[in-house]
C-alpha positions in Angstrom: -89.6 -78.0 -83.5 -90.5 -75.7 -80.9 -88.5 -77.4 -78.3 -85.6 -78.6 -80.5 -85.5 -74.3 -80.9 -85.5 -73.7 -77.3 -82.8 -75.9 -76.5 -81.0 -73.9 -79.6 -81.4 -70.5 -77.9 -80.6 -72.1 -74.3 -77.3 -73.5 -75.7 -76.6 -70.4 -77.5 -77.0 -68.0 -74.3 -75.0 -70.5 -72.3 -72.2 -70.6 -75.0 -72.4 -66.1 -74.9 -71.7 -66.5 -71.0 -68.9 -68.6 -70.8 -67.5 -66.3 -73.2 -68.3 -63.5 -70.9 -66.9 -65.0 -68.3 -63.7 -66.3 -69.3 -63.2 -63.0 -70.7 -64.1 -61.9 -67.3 -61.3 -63.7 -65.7 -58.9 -63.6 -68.4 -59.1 -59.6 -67.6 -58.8 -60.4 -64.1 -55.9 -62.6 -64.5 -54.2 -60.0 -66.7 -54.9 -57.1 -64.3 -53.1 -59.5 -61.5 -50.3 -60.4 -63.1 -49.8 -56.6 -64.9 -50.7 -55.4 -61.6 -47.0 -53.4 -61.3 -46.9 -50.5 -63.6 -43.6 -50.7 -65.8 -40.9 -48.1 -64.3 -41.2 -44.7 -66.1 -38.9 -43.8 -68.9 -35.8 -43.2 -67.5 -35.2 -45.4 -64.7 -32.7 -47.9 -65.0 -33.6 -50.3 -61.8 -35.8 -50.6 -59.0 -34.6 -51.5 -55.8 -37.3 -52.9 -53.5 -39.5 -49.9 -54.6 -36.5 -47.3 -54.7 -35.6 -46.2 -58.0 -31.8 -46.2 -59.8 -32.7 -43.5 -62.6 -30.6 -43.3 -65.8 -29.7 -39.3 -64.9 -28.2 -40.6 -61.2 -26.2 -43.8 -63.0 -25.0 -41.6 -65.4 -24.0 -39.2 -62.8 -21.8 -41.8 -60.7 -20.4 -43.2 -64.3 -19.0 -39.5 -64.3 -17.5 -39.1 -61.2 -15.2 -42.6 -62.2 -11.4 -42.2 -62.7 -10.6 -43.0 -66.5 -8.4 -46.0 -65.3 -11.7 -47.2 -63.2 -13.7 -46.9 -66.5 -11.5 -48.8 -68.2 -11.4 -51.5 -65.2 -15.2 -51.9 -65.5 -14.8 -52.4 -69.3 -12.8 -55.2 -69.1 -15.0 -56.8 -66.7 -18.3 -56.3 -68.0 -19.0 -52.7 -68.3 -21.6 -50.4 -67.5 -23.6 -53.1 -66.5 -21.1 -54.7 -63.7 -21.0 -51.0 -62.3 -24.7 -51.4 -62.2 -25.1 -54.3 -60.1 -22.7 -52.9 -58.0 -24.7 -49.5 -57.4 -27.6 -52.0 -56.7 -26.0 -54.3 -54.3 -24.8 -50.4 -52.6 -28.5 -49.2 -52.3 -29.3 -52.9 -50.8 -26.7 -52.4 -48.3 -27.7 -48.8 -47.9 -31.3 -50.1 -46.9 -29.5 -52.6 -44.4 -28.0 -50.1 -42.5 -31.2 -47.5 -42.6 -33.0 -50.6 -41.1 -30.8 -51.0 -38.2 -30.5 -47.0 -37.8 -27.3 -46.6 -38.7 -28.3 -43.1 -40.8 -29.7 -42.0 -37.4 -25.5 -42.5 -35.3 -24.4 -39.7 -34.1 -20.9 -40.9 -34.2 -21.9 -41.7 -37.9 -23.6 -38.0 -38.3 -20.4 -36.3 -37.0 -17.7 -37.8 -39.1 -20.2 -37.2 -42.0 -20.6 -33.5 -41.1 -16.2 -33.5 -40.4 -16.2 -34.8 -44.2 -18.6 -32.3 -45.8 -16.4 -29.8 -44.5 -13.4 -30.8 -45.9 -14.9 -31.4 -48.8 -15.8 -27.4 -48.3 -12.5 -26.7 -47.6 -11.1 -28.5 -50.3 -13.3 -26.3 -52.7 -12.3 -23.0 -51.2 -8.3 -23.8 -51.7 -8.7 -25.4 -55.0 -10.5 -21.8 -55.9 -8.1 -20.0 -54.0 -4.9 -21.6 -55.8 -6.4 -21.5 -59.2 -3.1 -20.9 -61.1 -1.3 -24.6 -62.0 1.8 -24.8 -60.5 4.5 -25.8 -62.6 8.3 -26.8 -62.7 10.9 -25.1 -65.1 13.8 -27.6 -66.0 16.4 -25.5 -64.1 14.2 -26.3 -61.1 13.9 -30.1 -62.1 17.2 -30.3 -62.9 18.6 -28.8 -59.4 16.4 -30.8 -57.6 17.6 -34.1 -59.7 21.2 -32.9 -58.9 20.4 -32.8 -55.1 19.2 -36.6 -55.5 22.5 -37.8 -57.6 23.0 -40.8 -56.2 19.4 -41.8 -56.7 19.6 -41.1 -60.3 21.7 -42.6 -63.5 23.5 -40.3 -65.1 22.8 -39.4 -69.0 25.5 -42.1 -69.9 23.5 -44.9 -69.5 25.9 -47.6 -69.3 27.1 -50.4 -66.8 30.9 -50.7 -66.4 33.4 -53.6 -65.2 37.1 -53.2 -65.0 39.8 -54.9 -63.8 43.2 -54.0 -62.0 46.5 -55.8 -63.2 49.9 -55.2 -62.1 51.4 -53.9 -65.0 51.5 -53.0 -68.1 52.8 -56.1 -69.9 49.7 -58.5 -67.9 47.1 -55.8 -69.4 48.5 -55.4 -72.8 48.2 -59.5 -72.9 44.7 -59.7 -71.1 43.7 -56.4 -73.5 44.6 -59.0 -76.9 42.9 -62.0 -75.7 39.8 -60.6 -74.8 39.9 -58.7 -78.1 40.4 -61.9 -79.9 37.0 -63.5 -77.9 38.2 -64.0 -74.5 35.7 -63.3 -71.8 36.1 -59.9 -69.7 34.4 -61.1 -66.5 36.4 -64.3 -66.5 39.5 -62.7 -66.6 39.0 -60.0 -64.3 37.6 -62.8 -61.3 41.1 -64.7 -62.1 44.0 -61.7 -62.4 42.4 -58.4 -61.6 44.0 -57.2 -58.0 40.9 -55.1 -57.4 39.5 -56.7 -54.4 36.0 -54.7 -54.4 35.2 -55.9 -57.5 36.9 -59.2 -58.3 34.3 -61.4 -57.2 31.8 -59.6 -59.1 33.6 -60.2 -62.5 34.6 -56.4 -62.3 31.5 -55.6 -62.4 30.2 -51.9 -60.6 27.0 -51.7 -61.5 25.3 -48.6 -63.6 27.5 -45.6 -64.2 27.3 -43.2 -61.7 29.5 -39.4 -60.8 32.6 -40.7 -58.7 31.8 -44.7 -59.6 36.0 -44.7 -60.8 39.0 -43.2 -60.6 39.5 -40.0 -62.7 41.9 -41.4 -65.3 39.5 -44.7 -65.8 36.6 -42.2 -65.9 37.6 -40.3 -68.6 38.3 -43.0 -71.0 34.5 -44.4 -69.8 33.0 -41.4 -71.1 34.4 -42.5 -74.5 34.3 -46.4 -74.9 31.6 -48.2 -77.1 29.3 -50.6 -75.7 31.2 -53.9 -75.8 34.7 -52.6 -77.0 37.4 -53.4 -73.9 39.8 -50.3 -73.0 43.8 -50.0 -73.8 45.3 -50.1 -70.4 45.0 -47.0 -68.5 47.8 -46.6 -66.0 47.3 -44.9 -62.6 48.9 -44.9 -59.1 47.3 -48.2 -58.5 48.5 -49.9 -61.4 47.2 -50.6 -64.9 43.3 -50.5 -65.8 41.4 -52.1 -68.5 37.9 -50.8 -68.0 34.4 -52.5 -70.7 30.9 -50.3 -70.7 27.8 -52.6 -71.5 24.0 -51.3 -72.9 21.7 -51.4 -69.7 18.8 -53.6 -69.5 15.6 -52.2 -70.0 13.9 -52.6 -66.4 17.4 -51.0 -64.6 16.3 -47.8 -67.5 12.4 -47.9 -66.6 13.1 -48.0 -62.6 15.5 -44.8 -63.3 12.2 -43.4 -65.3 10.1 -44.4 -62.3 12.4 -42.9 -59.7 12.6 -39.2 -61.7 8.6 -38.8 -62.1 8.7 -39.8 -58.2 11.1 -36.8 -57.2 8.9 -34.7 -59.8 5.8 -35.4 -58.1 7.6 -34.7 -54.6 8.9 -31.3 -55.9 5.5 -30.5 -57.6 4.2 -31.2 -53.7 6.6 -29.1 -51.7 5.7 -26.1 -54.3 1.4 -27.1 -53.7 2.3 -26.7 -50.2 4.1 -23.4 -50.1 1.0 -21.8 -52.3 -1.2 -23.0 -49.6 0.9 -21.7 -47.1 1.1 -18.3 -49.0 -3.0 -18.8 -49.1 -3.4 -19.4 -45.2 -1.1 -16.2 -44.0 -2.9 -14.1 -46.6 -6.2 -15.1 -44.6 -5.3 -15.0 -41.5 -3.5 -11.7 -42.1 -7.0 -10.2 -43.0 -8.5 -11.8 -40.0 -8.7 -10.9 -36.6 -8.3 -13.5 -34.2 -8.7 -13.2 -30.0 -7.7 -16.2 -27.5 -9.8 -16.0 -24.8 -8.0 -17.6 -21.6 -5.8 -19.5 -23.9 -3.6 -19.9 -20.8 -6.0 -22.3 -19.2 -5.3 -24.8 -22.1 -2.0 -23.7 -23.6 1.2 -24.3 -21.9 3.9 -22.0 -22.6 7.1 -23.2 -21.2 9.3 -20.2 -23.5 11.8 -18.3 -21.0 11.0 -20.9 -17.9 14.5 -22.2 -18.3 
């Protein structure tokens, strides 16, 4: 009994310390593997020890154009611009490698940039009011671009140029009845600038016909031929089509284009107005400019 009870207590002690121990390790195992405290709240990725925190991403979301926003949604969102500020900081920690942060090339274009970025700043408080364009402005300058623009009567014309007035009067009824304008005018019209085209001329523009052929354009339906409209050249008979959408949205295109360039010359004339002002208030000296300005005024 006494040894059967010894060999109890011995397999029982053994049993506590291989409890003990695995425990031990387990701990030790744990400690290992949980040896990298999780990144504090706040901190949206760690780049080789450098951390990307939620108030920073947030920060360059920001500073994205709505159009770029909506860019990255399409293509995966806030987390595609994420992996993209995290392949930046890997590139960033290239270049710091090789010293690239330390260039002084590097260091003087980035010292150039912070002060136009300074400059910028100081205009864009200096010219605070918005600049903007009354229509009598808009509509001189669209008058000085004419010939860029269509004209309110958005229409493309054909005609064609017969002899007299019996040929017209017969080409008039058959092309009321279903005949075909363009065909016509490529066979009898005496108009040598635009035969080959059908009679076509394009988009109505100021001066695009005679006066007499003009006048009636600025009455004609869409698809309704003319009577024949006689002249020193002979007899007229003029058709106005609809115009296609993409000739409408180019015209769109072309106004907001002289807009934005009228909008320009007017930014530029404020910051002209804000440059004299400050110089005007400033008091400037050349010292021996002569030594590195040539003035050739009055030498001839």
């Amino acid at each position: 009994m006494t040894r059967t009870s010894s060999n109890g207590s011995l397999n029982l002690l053994a049993i506590r310390f291989f409890t003990l121990l695995v425990g031990v390790i387990g701990g030790s195992l744990l400690f290992l593997t949980g040896c990298t405290p999780p990144p504090e709240e706040g901190v949206v990725a760690l780049v080789n020890g450098r951390q990307i925190t939620q108030t920073e991403f947030e920060a360059r979301w920001g500073e994205l154009a709505e159009a770029t926003k909506a860019r990255y949604e399409k293509e995966g969102g806030k987390r595609r611009f994420l992996d993209e500020l995290i392949t930046r900081e890997l590139l960033m920690q290239e270049a710091r490698k090789l010293g690239l942060d330390q260039n002084d090339a590097i260091r003087d274009r980035a010292q150039r940039y912070k002060e136009q970025l300074i400059l910028d700043e100081l205009l864009k408080d200096r010219i605070k009011a918005k600049i903007e364009l009354s229509s009598e402005e808009l509509d001189a300058f669209y008058e000085q671009h004419a010939q860029e623009l269509l004209t309110p009567l958005k229409v493309r014309v054909s005609q064609m140029l017969l002899p007299n007035i019996s040929a017209a009067k017969d080409l008039e009824r058959q092309i009321n009845q279903g005949g075909h304008f363009a065909q016509f005018a490529q066979r009898y019209s005496i108009d040598e600038k635009s035969k080959a085209k059908g009679g076509d001329l394009g988009p109505y523009r100021k001066d695009l016909v005679v006066p007499e052929v003009d006048e009636v354009v600025q009455t004609l339906k869409p698809g309704f031929v003319s009577a024949p409209i006689k002249t020193d050249a002979g007899y007229y008979l003029v058709m106005v089509s609809s115009l296609d959408t993409e000739i409408i949205q180019a015209d769109v295109a072309v106004r907001e284009r002289l807009r934005q360039e009228l909008l320009n010359e007017k930014r530029r004339k404020r910051f002209d107005d804000v440059i004299v002002d400050i110089r005007a208030k400033a008091t400037i000296r050349l010292k021996d400019a002569s030594r590195f300005v040539t003035d050739d005024v009055g030498k001839h």
